[in-house]
FIVEX-80898 format. One record per residue (C-alpha): y negated, x, z negated; residue number from 1. Coordinates in steps of 0.25 Angstrom, whole numbers, plus 5000, padded with zeros to 4 digits. Layout:
BEGIN
+------+------+------+-----+
|   yy |   xx |   zz | num |
+------+------+------+-----+
|    Y |    X |    Z | NUM |
...
+------+------+------+-----+
This chain:
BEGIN
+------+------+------+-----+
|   yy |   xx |   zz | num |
+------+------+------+-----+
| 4984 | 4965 | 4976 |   1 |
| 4994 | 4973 | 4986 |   2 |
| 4999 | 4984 | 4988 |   3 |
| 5004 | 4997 | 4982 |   4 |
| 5004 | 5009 | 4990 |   5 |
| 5007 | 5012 | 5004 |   6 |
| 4999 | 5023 | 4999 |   7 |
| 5013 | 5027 | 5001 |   8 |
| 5010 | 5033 | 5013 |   9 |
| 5006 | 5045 | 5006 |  10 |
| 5021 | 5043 | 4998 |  11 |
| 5031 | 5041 | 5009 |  12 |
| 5025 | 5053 | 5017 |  13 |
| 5037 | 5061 | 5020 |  14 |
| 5042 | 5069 | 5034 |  15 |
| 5042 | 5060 | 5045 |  16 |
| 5031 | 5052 | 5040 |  17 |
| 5018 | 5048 | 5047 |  18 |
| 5005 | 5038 | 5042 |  19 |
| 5000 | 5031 | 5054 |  20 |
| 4984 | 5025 | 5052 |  21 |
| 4980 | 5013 | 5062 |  22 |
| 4969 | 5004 | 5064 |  23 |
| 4967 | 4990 | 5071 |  24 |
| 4958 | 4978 | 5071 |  25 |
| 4967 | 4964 | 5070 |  26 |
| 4958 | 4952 | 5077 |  27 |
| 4964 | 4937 | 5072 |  28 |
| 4957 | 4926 | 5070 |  29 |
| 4944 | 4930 | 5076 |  30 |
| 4944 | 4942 | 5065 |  31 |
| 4946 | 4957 | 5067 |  32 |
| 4954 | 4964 | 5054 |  33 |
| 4953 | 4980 | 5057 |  34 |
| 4967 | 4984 | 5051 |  35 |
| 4971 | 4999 | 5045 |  36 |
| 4985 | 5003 | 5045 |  37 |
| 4992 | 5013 | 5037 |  38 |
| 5008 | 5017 | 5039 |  39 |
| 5016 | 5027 | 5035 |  40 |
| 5030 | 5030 | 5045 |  41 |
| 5040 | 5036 | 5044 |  42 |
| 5046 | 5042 | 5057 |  43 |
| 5061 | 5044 | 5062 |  44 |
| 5061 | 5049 | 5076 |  45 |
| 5052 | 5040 | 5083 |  46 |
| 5052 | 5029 | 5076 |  47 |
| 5046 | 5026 | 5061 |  48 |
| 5045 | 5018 | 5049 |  49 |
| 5033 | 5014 | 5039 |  50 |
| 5025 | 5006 | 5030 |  51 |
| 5012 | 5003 | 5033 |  52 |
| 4999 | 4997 | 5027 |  53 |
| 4988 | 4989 | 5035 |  54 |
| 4975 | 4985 | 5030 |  55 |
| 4960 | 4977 | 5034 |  56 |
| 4949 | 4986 | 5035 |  57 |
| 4940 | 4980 | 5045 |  58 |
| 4936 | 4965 | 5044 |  59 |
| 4937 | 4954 | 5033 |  60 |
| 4951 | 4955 | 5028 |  61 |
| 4950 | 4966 | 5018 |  62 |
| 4961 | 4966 | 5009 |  63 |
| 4973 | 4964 | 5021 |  64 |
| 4983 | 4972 | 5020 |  65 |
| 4998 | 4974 | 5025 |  66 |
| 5009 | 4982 | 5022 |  67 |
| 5022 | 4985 | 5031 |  68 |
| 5033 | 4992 | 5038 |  69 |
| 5033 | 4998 | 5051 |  70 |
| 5043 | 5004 | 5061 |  71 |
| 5038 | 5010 | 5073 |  72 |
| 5041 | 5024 | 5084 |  73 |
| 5032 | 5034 | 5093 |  74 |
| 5038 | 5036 | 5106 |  75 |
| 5030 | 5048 | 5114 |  76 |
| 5028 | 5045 | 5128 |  77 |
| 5019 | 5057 | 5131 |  78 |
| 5018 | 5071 | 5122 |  79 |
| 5010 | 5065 | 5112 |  80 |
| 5009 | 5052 | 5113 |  81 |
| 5017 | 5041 | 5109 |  82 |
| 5019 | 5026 | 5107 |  83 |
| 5019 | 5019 | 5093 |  84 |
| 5026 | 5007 | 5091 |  85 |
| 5025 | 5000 | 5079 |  86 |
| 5029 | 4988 | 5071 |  87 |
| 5023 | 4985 | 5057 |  88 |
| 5029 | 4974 | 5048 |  89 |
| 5022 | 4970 | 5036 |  90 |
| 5014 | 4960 | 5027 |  91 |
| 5002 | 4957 | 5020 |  92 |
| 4987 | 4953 | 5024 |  93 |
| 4974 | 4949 | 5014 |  94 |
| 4959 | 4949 | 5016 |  95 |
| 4962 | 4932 | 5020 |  96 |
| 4968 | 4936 | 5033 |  97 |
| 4979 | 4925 | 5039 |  98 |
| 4989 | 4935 | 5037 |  99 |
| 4998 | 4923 | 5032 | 100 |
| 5011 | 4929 | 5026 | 101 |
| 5008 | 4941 | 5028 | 102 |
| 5020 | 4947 | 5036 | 103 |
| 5014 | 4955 | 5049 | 104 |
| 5019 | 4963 | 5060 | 105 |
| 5011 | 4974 | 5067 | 106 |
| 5016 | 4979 | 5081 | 107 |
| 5012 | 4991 | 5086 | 108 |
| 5011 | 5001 | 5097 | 109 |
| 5002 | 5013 | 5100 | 110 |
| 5001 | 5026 | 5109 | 111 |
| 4998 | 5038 | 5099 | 112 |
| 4994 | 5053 | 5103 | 113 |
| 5000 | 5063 | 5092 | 114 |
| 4990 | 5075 | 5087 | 115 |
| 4998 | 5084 | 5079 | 116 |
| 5000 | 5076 | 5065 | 117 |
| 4993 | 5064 | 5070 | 118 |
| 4994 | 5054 | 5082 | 119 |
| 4982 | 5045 | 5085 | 120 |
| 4985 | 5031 | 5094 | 121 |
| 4981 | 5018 | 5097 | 122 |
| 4989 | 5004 | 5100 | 123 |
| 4990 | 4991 | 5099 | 124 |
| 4997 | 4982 | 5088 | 125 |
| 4999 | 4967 | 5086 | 126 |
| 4998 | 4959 | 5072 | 127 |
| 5005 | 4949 | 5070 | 128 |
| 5006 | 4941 | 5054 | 129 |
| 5019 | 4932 | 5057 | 130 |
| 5014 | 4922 | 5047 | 131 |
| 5000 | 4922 | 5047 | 132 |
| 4985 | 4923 | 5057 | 133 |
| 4986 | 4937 | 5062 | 134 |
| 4990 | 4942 | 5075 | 135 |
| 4983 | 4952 | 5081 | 136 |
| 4983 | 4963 | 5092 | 137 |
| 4975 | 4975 | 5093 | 138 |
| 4974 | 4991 | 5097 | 139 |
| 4974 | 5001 | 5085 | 140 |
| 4973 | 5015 | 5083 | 141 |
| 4981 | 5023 | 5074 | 142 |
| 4985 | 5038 | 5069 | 143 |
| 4998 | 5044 | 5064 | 144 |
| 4997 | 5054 | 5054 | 145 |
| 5008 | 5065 | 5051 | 146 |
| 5015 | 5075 | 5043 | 147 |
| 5008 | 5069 | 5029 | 148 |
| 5019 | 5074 | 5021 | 149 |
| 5015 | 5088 | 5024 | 150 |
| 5002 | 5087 | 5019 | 151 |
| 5007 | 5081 | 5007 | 152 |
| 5017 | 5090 | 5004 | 153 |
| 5017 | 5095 | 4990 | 154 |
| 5004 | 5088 | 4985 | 155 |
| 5002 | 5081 | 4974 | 156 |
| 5002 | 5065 | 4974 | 157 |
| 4995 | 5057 | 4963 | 158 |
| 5001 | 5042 | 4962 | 159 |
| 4993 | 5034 | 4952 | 160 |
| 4992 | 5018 | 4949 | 161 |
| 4976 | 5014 | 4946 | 162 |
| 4971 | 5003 | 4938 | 163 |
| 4958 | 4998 | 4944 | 164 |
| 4947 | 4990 | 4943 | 165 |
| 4936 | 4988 | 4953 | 166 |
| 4924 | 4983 | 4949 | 167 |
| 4915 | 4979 | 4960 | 168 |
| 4900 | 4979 | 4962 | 169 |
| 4892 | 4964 | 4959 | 170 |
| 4891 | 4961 | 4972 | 171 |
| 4904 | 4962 | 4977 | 172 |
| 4910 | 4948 | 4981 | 173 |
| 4923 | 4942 | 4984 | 174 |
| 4928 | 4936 | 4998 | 175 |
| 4924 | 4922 | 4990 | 176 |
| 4911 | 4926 | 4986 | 177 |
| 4912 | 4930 | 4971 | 178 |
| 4909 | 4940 | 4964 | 179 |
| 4921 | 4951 | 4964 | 180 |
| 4927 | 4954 | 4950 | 181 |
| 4933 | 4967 | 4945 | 182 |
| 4947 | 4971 | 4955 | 183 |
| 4958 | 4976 | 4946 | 184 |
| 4968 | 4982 | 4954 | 185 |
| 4982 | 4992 | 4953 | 186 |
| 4985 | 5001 | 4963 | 187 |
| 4992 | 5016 | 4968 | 188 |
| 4983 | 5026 | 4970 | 189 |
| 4990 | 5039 | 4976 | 190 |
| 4984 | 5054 | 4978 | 191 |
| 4987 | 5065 | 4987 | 192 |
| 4982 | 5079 | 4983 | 193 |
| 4980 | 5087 | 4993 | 194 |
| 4975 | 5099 | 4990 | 195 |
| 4966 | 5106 | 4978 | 196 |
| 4955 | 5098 | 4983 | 197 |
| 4958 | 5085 | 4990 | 198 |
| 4968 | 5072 | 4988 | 199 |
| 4970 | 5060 | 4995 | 200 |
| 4971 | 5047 | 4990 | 201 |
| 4980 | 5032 | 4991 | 202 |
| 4975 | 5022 | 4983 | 203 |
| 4982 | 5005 | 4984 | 204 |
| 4975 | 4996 | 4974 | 205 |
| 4980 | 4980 | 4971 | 206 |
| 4969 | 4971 | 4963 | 207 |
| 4975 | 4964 | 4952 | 208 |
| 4970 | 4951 | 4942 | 209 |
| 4957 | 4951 | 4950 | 210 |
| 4956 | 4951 | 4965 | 211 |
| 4972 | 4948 | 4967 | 212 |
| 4976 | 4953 | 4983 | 213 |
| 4964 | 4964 | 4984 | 214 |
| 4969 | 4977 | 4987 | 215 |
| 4966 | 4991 | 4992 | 216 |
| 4969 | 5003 | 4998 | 217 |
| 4962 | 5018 | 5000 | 218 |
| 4966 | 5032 | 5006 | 219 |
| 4955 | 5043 | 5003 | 220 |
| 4955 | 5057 | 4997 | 221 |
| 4947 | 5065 | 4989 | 222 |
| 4943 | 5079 | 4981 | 223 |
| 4950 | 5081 | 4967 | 224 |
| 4947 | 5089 | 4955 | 225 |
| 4955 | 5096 | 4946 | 226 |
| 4949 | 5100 | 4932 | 227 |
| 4953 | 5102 | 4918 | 228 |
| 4970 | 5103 | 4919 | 229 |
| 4971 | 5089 | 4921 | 230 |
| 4961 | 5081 | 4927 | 231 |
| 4957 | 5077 | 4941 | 232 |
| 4945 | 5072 | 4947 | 233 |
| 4947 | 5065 | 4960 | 234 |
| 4934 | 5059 | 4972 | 235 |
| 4941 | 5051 | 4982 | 236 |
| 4936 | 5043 | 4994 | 237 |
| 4945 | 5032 | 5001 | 238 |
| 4944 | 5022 | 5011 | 239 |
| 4952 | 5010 | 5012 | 240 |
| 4955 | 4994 | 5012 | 241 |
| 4955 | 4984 | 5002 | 242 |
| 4953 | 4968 | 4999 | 243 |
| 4959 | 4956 | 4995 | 244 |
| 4959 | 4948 | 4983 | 245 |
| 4946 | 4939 | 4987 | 246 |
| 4940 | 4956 | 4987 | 247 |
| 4930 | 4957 | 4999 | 248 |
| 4930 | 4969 | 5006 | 249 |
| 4927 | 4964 | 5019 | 250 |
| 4937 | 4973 | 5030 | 251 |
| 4943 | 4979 | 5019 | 252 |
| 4939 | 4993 | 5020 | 253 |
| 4935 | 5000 | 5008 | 254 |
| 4930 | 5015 | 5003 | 255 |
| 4933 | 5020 | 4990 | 256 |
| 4927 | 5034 | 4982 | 257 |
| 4932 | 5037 | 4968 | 258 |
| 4933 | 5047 | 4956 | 259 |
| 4944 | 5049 | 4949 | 260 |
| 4950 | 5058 | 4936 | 261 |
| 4964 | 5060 | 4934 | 262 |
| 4972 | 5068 | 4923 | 263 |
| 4984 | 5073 | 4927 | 264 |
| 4996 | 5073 | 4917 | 265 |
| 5008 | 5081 | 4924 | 266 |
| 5014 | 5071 | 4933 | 267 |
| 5003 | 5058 | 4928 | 268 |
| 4990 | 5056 | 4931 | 269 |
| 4979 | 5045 | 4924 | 270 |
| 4966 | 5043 | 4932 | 271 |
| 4953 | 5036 | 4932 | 272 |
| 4945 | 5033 | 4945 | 273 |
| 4931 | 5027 | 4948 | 274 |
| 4929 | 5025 | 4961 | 275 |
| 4920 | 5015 | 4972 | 276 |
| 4927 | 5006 | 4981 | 277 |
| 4918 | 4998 | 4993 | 278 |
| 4915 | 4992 | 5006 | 279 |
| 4905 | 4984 | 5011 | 280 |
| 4908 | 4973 | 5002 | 281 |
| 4915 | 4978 | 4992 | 282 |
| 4911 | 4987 | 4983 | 283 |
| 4917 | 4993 | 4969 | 284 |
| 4919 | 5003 | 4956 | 285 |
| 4935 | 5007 | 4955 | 286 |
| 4939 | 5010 | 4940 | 287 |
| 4953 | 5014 | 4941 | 288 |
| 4963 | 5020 | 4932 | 289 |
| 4975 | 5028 | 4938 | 290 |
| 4990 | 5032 | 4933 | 291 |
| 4998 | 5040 | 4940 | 292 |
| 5009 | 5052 | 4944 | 293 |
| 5008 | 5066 | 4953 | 294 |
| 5018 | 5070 | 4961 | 295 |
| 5021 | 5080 | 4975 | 296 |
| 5022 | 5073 | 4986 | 297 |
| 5037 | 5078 | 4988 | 298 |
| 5040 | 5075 | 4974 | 299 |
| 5035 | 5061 | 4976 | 300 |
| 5040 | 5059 | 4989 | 301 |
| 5055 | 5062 | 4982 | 302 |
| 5051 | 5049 | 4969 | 303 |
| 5049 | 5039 | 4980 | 304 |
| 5055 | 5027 | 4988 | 305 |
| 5051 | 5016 | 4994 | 306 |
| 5054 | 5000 | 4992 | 307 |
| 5051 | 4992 | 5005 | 308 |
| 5052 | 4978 | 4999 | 309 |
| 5052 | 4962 | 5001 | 310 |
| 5048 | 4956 | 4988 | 311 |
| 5049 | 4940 | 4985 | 312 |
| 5041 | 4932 | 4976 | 313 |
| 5048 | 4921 | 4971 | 314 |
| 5038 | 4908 | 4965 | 315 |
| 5024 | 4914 | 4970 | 316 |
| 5014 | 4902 | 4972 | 317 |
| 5018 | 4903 | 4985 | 318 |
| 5032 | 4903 | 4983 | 319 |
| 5041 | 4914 | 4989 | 320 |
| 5034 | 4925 | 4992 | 321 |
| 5038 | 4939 | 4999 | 322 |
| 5034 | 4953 | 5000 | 323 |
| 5037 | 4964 | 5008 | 324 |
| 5032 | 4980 | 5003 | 325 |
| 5034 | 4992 | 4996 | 326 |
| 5040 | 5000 | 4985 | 327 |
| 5038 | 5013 | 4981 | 328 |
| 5046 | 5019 | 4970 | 329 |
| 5041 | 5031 | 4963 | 330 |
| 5051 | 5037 | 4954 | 331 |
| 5048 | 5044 | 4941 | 332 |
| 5062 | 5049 | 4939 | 333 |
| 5075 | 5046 | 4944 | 334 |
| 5077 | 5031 | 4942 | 335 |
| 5063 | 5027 | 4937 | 336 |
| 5051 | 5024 | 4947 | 337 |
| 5037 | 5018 | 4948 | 338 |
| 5034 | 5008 | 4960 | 339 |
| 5023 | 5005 | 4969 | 340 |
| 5027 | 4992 | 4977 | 341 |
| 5015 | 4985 | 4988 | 342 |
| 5021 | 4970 | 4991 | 343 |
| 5016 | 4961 | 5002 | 344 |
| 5019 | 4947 | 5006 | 345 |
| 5023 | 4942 | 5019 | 346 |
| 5026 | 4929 | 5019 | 347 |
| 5021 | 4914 | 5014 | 348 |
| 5007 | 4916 | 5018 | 349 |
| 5005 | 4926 | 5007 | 350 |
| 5001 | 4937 | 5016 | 351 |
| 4992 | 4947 | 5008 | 352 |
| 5000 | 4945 | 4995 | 353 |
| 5003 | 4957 | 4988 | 354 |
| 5008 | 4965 | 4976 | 355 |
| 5005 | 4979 | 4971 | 356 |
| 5016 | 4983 | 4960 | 357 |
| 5020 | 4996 | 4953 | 358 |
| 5032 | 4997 | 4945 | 359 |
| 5044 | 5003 | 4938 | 360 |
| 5059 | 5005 | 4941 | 361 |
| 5072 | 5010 | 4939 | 362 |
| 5080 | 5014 | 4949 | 363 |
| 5093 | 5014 | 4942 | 364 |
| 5110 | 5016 | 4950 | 365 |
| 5120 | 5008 | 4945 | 366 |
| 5130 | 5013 | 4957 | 367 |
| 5128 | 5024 | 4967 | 368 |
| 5124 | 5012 | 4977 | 369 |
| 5117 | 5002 | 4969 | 370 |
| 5104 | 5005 | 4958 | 371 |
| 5096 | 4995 | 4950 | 372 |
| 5081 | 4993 | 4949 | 373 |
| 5073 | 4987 | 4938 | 374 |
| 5057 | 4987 | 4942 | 375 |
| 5046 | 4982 | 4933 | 376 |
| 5032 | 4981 | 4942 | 377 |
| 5017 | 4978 | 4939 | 378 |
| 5006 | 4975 | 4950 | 379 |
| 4996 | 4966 | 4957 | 380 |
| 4997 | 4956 | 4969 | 381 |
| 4990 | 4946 | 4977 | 382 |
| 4985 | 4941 | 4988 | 383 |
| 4991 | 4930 | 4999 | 384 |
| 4988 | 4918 | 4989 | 385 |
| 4998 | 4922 | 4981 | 386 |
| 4996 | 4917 | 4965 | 387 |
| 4996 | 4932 | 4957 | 388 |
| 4987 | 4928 | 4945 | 389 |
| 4981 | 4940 | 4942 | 390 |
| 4988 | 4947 | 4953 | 391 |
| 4994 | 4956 | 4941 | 392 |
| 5009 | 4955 | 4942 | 393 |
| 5021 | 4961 | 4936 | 394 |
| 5036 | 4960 | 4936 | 395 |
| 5051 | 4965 | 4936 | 396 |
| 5063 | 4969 | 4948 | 397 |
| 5076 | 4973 | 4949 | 398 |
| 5081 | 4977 | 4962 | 399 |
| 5096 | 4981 | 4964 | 400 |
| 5095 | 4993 | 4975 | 401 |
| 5105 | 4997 | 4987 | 402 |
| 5106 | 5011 | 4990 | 403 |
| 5111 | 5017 | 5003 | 404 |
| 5103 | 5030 | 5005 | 405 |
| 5087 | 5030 | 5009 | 406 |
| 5085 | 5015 | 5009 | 407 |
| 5091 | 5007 | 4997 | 408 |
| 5091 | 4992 | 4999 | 409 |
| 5087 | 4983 | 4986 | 410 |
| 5086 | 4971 | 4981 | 411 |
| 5080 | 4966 | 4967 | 412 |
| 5074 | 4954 | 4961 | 413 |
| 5064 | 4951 | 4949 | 414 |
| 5050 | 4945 | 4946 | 415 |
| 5034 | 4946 | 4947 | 416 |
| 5026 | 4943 | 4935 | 417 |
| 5011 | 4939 | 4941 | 418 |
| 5000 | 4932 | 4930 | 419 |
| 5005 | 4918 | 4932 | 420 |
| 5019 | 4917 | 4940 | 421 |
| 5032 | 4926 | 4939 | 422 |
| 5039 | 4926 | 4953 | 423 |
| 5054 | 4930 | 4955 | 424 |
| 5057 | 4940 | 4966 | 425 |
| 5066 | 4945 | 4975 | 426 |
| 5066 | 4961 | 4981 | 427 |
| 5072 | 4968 | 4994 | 428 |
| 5071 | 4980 | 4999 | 429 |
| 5075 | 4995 | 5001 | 430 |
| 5073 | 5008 | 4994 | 431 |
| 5068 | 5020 | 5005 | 432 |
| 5070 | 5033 | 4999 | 433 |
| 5064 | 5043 | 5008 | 434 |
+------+------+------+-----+
């Protein structure tokens, strides 16, 4: 499976935020892997901070994917243009690439030209996966985009969780030649409405009892249509990536078109979607079904914050395992929240091994400085030739948390329940409260 949202790059847009977009062809081992980038920044001065998400769209290694931090500045040497430095840390990999473990670093530096609320550039960056095959250095071209949280000020977000199934056509086979079975995946699936007329759309999905370590992600929009008092019909086209799991989708680029009708309930929503999802070798019907909340941007801006963690797998079959990724904690009242958390390895030789898991907590103060947090979760996982079973886990935390102002150190123990092994595990991190 993998991941849960970076989707939050529609979340954490606050002032001072910008989403970069990049593209670059990595070339290793007589092979060329045409690599998408996604990152959201946030900027102090000169220099910035982010999260960011990279993925196969061109070649045979759909299904790879990465997610990690960055840190980089803009320093102006004429009117509008700049230099771009940039260093990315992170972990993951998939499609059969050699990415070993899994951690990577990414360096950086390009010469950008700012246009208003955009700056377009190019540069050059090297790639390097400490423990594994993939070192590479090439030129890439990327756009910084601005002032989202303008746009989305005061609209209305749709946050919903689907249940899907993807039922492929007969032909359809796998990277080993068989035929394809029915995907069953979890997932986040976030919406923007823009206006009376138009939305835009965020949707992160994780395969689960068949297909373990296939995932996918899509941005797209649509037109929405109100009718009766409180029904919604929504046409939405997307463009994204996708694979794993033994799922063949060559490069990994995929296009998606799909109907869906909500019924809204104040603040809750349930929806059901068909939709098409294909490529030139994959192709296939989407039945999903969808829960989930409505907020104002601002409003849901306030509910939030933001885990980066380290997650250790004690007694996997590969023995110790860990994970680095994110957190983030909605909160329906005071001290009670739902969690979105995306999971990646980096070390062992498990690179590409993820886990996409939703959960429940409580945030509770037993002193001014110190607060307790039970946290029951339910997800998926694979990939990187860890044993999941069905890929289906579940499981139980309690982290003890830290607090010093905007960023609350932690630390917690509990355990992972998958289909045929219970592992013990060991949490770090800090709370971001922006």
């Amino acid at each position: 499976m993998k991941k849960f949202l970076l989707i939050f790059s529609f979340l954490l847009l606050k002032a001072n935020t910008f989403t970069s977009f990049s593209y670059e062809k990595w070339k290793f081992n007589n092979e060329l892997l045409g690599i998408s980038k996604i990152s959201l920044n946030y900027q102090l001065s000169n220099f910035y901070y982010g999260i960011g998400f990279l993925g196969a769209a061109e070649g045979k290694r759909g299904g790879f994917f990465t997610f990690g931090y960055q840190l980089g500045m803009k320093y102006y040497i004429l009117n509008r243009f700049f230099l771009q430095p940039e260093l990315y840390i992170g972990a993951g990999g998939g499609g059969g690439a050699p990415q070993g473990g899994g951690l990577m670093i990414r360096e950086a530096l390009s010469v950008n030209y700012n246009i208003n609320n955009f700056d377009v550039g190019a540069g050059y960056s090297y790639v390097n996966f400490l423990n594994g095959n993939i070192k590479s250095s090439q030129v890439f071209m990327n756009i910084n985009a601005y002032n989202f949280e303008n746009i989305l000020k005061n609209k209305k977000f749709i946050i919903t969780f689907p249940l899907s199934i993807y039922i492929p056509k007969s032909q359809v086979i796998t990277t080993d030649n068989k035929k394809q079975e029915k995907i069953y995946l979890i997932g986040v699936d976030i919406k923007s409405i823009l206006n009376n007329f138009l939305f835009t759309n965020f949707n992160l999905n994780g395969a689960y009892k068949t297909s373990n370590g296939y995932m996918d992600i899509f941005i797209g929009g649509g037109f929405y249509k109100k009718f009766l008092d409180n029904f919604t019909f929504y046409f939405k086209g997307a463009v994204g990536e996708g694979g794993g799991g033994k799922v063949k989708t060559d490069g990994g680029l995929l296009f998606k078109t799909s109907l869906n009708l909500e019924y809204q309930a104040t603040n809750s929503n349930v929806s059901f979607e068909y939709g098409l999802i294909h490529n030139s070798s994959f192709k296939s019907k989407v039945f999903s079904v969808l829960f989930g909340i409505r907020e104002n941007f601002d409003e849901l801006i306030e509910k939030l914050t933001f885990k980066p963690v380290i997650k250790i797998h004690f007694n996997t079959n590969k023995g110790v395992q860990y994970l680095e990724g994110l957190s983030i904690d909605y909160f329906i009242s005071k001290n009670i929240y739902i969690s979105g958390k995306s999971l990646w390895a980096f070390a062992k030789n498990s690179g590409g091994y993820t886990e996409g898991l939703i959960g429940i907590g409580i945030n509770k103060n037993i002193t001014k400085k110190i607060a307790i947090i039970p946290e029951i979760f339910a997800g998926a996982a694979g990939g990187g030739g860890i044993d999941v079973g069905s890929g289906y886990l579940y499981g139980a935390n309690l982290k003890i948390l830290y607090k010093l102002n905007k960023i609350n150190p932690f630390i917690g123990a509990g355990f992972s329940k998958f289909s045929n092994r219970i592992t013990k595990d060991v949490l770090l991190g800090v709370d971001i409260n922006f």
